[in-house]
Each structure stands twice: as structure tokens, then as C-alpha cells.
N, C-alpha and C positions, 0 to 999 in steps of 0.2 A: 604558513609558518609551522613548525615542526611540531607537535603534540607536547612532547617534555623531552629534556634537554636528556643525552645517554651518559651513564656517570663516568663513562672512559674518556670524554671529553676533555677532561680536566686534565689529564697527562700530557697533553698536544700545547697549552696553552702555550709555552716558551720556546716551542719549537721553530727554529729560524726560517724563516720564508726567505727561499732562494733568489723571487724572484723579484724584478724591480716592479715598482709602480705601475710604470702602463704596461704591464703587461697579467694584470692582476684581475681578466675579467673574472674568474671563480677562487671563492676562498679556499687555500690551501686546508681549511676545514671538512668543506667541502667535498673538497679533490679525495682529500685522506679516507673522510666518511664513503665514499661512493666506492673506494677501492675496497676497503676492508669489509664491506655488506655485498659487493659483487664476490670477491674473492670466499667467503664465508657459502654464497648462494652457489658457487660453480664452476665460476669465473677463475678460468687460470692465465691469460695474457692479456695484454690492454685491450683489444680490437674487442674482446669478450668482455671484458669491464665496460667498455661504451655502451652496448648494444644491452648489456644487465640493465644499465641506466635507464636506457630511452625506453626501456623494453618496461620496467618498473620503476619510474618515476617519482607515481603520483605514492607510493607505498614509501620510498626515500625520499620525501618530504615530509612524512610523520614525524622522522628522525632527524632531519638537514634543512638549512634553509633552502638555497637552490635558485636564489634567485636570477640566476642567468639560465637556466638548465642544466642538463648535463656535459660535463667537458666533451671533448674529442678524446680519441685515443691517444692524439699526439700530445698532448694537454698531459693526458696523465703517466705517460713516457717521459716528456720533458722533465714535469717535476718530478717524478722521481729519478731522475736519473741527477739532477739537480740536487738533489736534498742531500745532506750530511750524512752518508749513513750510519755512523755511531750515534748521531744524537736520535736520528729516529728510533735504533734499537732502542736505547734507553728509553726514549719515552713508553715504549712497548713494555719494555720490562720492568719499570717500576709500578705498572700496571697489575702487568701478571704476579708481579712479588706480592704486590697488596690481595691478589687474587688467593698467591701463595700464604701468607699472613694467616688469613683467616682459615686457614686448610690447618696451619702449623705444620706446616711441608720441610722436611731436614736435609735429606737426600737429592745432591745435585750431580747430575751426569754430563760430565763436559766429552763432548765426542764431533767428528766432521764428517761432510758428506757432498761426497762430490757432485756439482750438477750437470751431469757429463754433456748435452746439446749446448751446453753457453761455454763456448771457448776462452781459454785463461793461459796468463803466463805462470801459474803453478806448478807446486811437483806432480800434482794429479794433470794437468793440462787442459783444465777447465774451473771455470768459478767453483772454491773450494767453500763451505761457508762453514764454521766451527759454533754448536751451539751449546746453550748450557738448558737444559734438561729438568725438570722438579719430577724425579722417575714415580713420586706417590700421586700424585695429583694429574699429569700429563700437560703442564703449562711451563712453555718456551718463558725464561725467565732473562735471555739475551743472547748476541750473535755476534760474532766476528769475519770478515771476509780475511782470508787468509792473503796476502800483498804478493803484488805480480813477483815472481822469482823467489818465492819464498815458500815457508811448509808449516805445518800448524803449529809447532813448536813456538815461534813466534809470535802466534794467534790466541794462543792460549792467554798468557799473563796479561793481553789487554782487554781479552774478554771478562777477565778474572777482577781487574781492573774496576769495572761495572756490575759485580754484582756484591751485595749483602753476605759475607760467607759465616759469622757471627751464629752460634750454635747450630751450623750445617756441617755436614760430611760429602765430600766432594771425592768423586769416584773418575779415573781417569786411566787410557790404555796406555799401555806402552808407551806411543810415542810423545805423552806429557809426562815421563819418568827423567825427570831434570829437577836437580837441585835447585836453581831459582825458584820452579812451579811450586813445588813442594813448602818452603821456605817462604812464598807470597803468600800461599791458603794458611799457614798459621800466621803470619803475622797479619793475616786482615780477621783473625778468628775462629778460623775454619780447621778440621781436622781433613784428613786426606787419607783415600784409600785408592794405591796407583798402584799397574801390573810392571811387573820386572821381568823382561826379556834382555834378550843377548845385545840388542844396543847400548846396555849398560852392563858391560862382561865384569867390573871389579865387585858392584853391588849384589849382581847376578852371583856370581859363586860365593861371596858372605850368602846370600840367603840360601841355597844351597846345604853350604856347609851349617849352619843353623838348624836347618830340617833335619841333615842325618844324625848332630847331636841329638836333636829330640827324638830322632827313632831309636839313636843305642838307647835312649832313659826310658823306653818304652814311651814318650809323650808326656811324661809324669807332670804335673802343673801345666798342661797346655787344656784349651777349652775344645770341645767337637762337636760336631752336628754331622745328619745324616738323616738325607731325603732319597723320596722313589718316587717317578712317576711313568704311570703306562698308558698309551693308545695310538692308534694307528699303528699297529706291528712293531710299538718301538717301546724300549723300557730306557731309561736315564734313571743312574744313579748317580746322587752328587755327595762326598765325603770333604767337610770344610774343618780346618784344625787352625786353632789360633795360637802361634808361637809368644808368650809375652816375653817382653824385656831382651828378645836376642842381643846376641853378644855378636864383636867382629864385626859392624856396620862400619861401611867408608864414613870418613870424615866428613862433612857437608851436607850428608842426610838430617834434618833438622827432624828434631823427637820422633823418631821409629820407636813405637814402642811395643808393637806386636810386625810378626811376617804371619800373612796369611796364605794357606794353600787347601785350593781346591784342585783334586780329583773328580774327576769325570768316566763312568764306565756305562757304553752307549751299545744296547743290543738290540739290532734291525734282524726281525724276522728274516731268516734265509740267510742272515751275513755274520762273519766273526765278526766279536767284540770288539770297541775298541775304547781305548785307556786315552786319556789327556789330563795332565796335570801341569797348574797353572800356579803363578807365585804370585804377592799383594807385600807392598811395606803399607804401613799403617801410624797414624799416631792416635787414632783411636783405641779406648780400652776396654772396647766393649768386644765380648765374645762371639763364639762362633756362629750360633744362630743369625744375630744380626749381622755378622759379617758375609751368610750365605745372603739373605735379602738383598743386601747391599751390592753383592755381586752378580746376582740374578737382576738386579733392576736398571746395575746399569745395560748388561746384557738386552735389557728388553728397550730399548734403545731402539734397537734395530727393527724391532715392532711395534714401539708407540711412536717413532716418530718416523724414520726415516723409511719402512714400506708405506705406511700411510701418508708420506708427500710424493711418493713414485706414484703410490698406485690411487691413490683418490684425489692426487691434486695434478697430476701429473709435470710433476719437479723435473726427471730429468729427461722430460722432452724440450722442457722449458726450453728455447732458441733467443731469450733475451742476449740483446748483444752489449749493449752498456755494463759495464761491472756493476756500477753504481746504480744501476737502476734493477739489475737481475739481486742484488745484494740486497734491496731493498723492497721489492717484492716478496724474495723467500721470506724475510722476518714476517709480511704479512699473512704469511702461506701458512707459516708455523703460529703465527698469534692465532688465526682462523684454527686449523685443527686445537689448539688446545685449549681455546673457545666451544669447539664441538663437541671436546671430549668430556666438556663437564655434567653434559646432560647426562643424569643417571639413568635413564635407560637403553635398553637394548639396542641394536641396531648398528649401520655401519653407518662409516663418515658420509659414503658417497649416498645414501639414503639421510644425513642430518642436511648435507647439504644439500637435496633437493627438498627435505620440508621446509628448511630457512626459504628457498625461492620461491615457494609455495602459500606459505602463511608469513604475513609477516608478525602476528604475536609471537612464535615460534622465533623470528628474526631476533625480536628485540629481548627476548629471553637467553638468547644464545650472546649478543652483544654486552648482557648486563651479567653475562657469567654464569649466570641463572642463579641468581641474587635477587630477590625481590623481583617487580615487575619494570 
């Protein structure tokens, strides 16, 4: 029997077991635990979940009962392919919220990412999955799988759906610049900071025209920041300007109360410069400083979460063919990395995950969040 029970257990408790009675040699407890300590140790497809098992066992019965052994690969294919997967996000992410709670994590990054080896009827043409992000902390706080024929636009409002937005600020590209999104995140709490490109040409030239009033006034009552950074042959300079209270916003935009714009001037040794300037509506009232963080974090998106599931989990080799079960997998792919990420030292994933397979006090430090023992 297991040593002491691991405090994430309690999330699973109501989760619906797909499967009928005789068919129930191992606990969907079980199943769950076995996946998320393989997946966590290295393990990135079921065949490699089994063989974690049998491989280390008697070290997953510290933490699981186990009283049949460990499943089969097919076992844990089945049921996950089986399992609801929105209720399993959620039980995930009420998880990681409480992980978040205690962080007082504000900043959430809604963004998608395609898992290009698992084939899909999406606009990308493979399992698309849309996640929401906590950019100070690095903990997956929930997931949506974007619906065959469909594009994240969709996927957004029922991820949004599931999470807490209640004194959060919710950061989103382009293609979640839609009046419903915008109009959900305050009405469940939340403030919002989304990019405005040319899929939305009427909003697009109000903000526009906005910015060049505040160039004729010289910017006068507007708030700014202004960063440098240099290495590797390369300097970035970021210029962030917070327009309050603009005037001429379309109808439907719900409380715009700042336009934010960041410039970008990027000089690669050997190469011209180059300029990019990007626009933000906002119903946040806070300034430009925080509105560069805000920007930069969800930017980093792209390297807290989704290089680190290509490249240490390997996500889009992933060749799951199930929706339901590659959908439910990556939530555990993403709970694992940002389970890994809380460990305050040094180091890379793909070395956290070989000391979780390595030591199992290590394991269960990384499973309890690294919260107590």
C-alpha cells in the first residue's frame, strides 16, 4: 500500500469513470497516477507509459495502490481515449489554480498550438489544442481541443468558460480579438489585453487613428516604458505607450479603456534594423510598464510552454491517433512540465525529468508541487 496518499488526488475524486464494471480490472486512479508519474519521468506515448510501470513499479506503489499491477498500454489508450476530456482538464486545472492561488498568479495567456504528427479535421490539419497559461508561475491552468472543422475562435470562450478570471488579466492574439471573447473575460471578472490586427479592419483603423491623435498632442497624458536588451550579436529595443480612455472605438468593444502599442527595433549584427509595431485594446488601467510585462509574457508562451512540449516532451511527434485521447494526454504533458517548472532550481526539463525517473523523493516533490513533502 502506498506510503501517504499525494495531495492531487483529491481533484480526480468526481471524475467520471468511463468504464463499465467488468471491465474495471485497474483503478481509473490508478491508470491516471501511472500516467502522470510516467509522463512527468519521460514517458511520452502509452507503449512508454507501460514499460515506466513494469520498469518502476515497486517505487509507484509508494504513491498508488496497484493492486493488479500495471495496465497494458492498451488499458491506458482506452481510457484515455474514453475519458471526457473537458472534465479531465478541469480536474487538472482546479489543481493547478490552487497551485496558482497560493503563487497569487494574475496573468493568464490564452494561446494554441498545433500537434502537427496527430491528424485533425481543423484549420491547422491536425489536433489543435488551445491552452490557458498562468505566464508568472508556468502552470497550465486548462485546455480546450479546438472541434473537427472548426478554428480557435470557437475554442477560446469554452476554455474561458473553465477557468477563474476574477482579479486576472487575460492576454490574447489576434485571432481571440472578437467581441463575445472580450465581453466573456469581463463579465466573468477578468480584464483583457488582446492584439488588434487587420481581421478586425473597423477596430483596426479606430486604434490607428487614436495613436496618430496622440502623436499630433505629442502623447501628452499617455503613460511609457522603455527597455534594451543585448547578447548574442543582437540588441532589442521595446517602446510601450499606453493610450487611456481613446476615443472612436466600434460599438461592442466592452470597456476599452486604454490602446496599447508596442514598438519593436531589432539590430542583428551584420543586418539592417528592423521596426515592428504592434497594437493591444485593453480594459485594464494600469500603465505602461506593466502593460510591457504583460506583453512580453504572454510572448513567452512560446518558450515556457510550447518549445518545452516539442522539444522535452516531444508533442509534435506525438502520432496519437484518437482525438480524445491525444487531447488528453497533452493536458498531462502540460500539467507535468508545469509541475517541473516549479522546482526553483537550475536546470532543464529534459534533466528534471530524468531525476523524477531517477529518485523517487525527487518524484514526489515534483507531484506535490514542491509543497511540503
Amino acid at each position: 500500500m502506498p506510503d501517504q496518499e499525494l495531495g492531487y488526488v483529491r481533484y480526480f475524486a468526481e471524475l467520471p469513470d468511463p468504464r463499465s464494471d467488468r471491465t474495471k480490472k485497474h483503478s481509473l486512479h490508478d491508470i491516471l497516477g501511472v500516467t502522470l508519474c510516467a509522463v512527468v519521468c519521460g514517458a511520452d506515448n502509452f507503449e512508454e507509459i507501460e514499460r515506466f510501470g513494469q520498469a518502476r513499479a515497486e517505487v509507484l506503489r509508494q504513491f498508488l495502490p496497484l493492486p493488479n499491477g500495471i495496465p497494458s498500454h492498451d488499458t491506458f489508450n482506452r481510457v484515455l481515449s474514453a475519458l471526457d476530456r473537458k472534465a479531465f482538464a478541469a480536474c487538472f486545472g482546479r489543481w493547478m489554480a490552487d497551485l496558482c492561488e497560493a503563487k497569487g498568479v494574475k496573468p493568464i495567456a490564452i494561446d494554441g498550438k498545433a500537434c502537427r504528427s496527430a491528424e485533425g479535421d481543423t484549420f491547422s490539419g491536425c489536433l489543435h489544442l488551445v491552452s490557458a497559461w498562468a505566464t508568472e508561475s508556468g502552470l497550465i491552468l486548462g485546455q480546450e481541443a479546438v472541434a473537427d472543422g472548426s478554428h480557435e475562435i470557437t475554442a477560446i470562450p469554452e476554455l474561458l468558460k473553465a477557468l477563474d478570471l476574477r482579479k486576472s488579466i487575460v492576454t490574447i492574439d489576434a485571432a481571440g480579438c472578437q467581441t463575445a471573447i472580450v465581453d466573456q473575460i469581463r463579465t466573468q471578472g477578468g480584464d483583457y489585453l488582446v492584439a488588434v490586427k487587420g481581421n478586425q479592419p473597423e477596430l483596426l483603423a479606430a486604434v490607428e487613428a487614436a495613436v496618430a491623435r496622440a502623436c499630433e498632442a505629442e502623447f501628452a497624458g499617455c503613460s511609457t516604458s522603455e527597455s534594451a536588451e543585448s547578447g548574442h550579436g543582437r540588441t532589442d529595443e521595446r517602446y510601450v505607450t499606453v493610450i487611456p480612455k481613446p476615443k472612436g472605438i466600434p460599438a461592442g468593444w466592452t470597456d476599452v479603456r486604454g490602446v496599447v502599442v508596442v514598438h519593436r527595433e531589432r539590430l542583428v549584427r551584420g543586418k539592417s534594423p528592423t521596426h515592428t509595431t504592434h497594437y493591444y485594446i485593453t480594459s485594464s488601467r494600469a500603465g505602461a510598464g506593466t502593460m510591457a510585462e504583460r506583453v512580453r509574457g504572454h510572448w513567452g508562451v512560446e518558450n515556457g510552454l510550447h518549445w518545452c512540449l516539442d522539444v522535452s516532451f516531444g508533442e509534435d511527434a506525438n502520432r496519437t491517433r484518437d482525438k480524445n485521447a491525444g487531447a488528453n494526454l497533452g493536458m498531462v504533458r502540460r500539467v507535468a512540465a508545469s509541475l517541473l517548472k516549479q522546482d526553483p532550481k537550475r536546470g532543464s526539463i529534459k534533466a528534471k525529468r530524468l531525476t523524477a525517473a531517477w529518485d523517487p523523493g525527487y518524484l514526489r516533490q515534483v507531484l506535490n508541487g514542491f509543497k511540503g513533502n
